[in-house]
C-alpha positions as CSV (number, residue, x, y, z in Angstrom):
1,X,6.9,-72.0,17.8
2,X,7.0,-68.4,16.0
3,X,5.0,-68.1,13.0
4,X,6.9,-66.2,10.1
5,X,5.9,-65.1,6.4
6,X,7.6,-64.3,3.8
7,X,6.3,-62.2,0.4
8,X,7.8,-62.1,-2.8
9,X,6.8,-58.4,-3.4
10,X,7.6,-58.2,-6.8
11,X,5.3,-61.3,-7.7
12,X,2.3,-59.8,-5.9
13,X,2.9,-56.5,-8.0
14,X,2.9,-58.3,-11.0
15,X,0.0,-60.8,-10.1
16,X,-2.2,-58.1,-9.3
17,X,-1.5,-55.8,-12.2
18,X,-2.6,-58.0,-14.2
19,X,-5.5,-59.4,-12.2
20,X,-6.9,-55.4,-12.3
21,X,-6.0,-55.3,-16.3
22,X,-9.3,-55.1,-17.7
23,X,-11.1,-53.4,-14.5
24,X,-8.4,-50.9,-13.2
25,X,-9.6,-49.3,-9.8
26,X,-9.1,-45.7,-9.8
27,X,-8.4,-43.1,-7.6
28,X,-10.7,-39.7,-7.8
29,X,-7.4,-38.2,-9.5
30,X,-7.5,-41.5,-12.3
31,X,-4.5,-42.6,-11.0
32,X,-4.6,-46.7,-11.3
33,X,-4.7,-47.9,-7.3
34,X,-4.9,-51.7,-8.2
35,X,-1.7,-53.0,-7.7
36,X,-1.7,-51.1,-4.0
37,X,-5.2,-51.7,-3.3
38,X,-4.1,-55.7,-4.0
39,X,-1.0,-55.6,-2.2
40,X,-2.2,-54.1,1.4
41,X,-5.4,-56.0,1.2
42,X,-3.2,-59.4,0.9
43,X,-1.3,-58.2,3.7
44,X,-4.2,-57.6,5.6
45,X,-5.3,-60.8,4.7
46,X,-2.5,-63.1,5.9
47,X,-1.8,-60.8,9.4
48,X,-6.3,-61.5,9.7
49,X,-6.2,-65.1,8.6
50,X,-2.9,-66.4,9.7
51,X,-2.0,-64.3,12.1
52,X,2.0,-64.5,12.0
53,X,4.8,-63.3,14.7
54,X,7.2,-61.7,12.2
55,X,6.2,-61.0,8.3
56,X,8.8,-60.1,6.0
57,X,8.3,-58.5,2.6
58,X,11.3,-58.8,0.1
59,X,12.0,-56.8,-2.9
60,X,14.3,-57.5,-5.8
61,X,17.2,-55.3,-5.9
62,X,17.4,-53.0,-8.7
63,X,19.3,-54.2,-11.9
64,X,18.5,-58.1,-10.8
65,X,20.4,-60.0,-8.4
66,X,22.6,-63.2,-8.2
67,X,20.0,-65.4,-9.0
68,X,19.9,-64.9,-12.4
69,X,23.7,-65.9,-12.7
70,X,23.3,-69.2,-10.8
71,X,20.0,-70.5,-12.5
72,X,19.4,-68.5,-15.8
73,X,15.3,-69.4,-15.8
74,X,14.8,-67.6,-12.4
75,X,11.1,-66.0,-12.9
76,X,11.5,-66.9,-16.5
77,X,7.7,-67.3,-16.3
């Protein structure tokens, strides 16, 4: 049987901006690399660790989507 992964993109931007908030990793230019540094090293990660057939990476579309119509506390975190 295949193996498949799905990411929530947006929730591993937002967990690791804030993970890198009081320690920002920096670029030799000072532009904060935390958030990409976080995001291709979980990727790396899960292909490494869990090795999967197909991996899919979704991101919310701009403006919101349906979601938030049908259930009103969709990542009302």
């Amino acid at each position: 049987m295949k193996k498949l992964f799905l990411v929530d993109a947006y929730a591993l931007i937002f967990k690791y901006y804030y993970a890198f908030l009081g320690r920002p990793m920096r670029n030799r230019e000072g532009m904060n690399t935390s958030v990409v540094f976080g995001f291709v090293k979980f990727l790396c990660d899960i292909q490494k660790r869990e090795r999967p057939d197909l991996l899919g990476v979704a991101f919310d579309p701009k403006g919101g989507s349906f979601r938030r119509d049908i259930f009103p506390e969709y990542k009302a975190n």
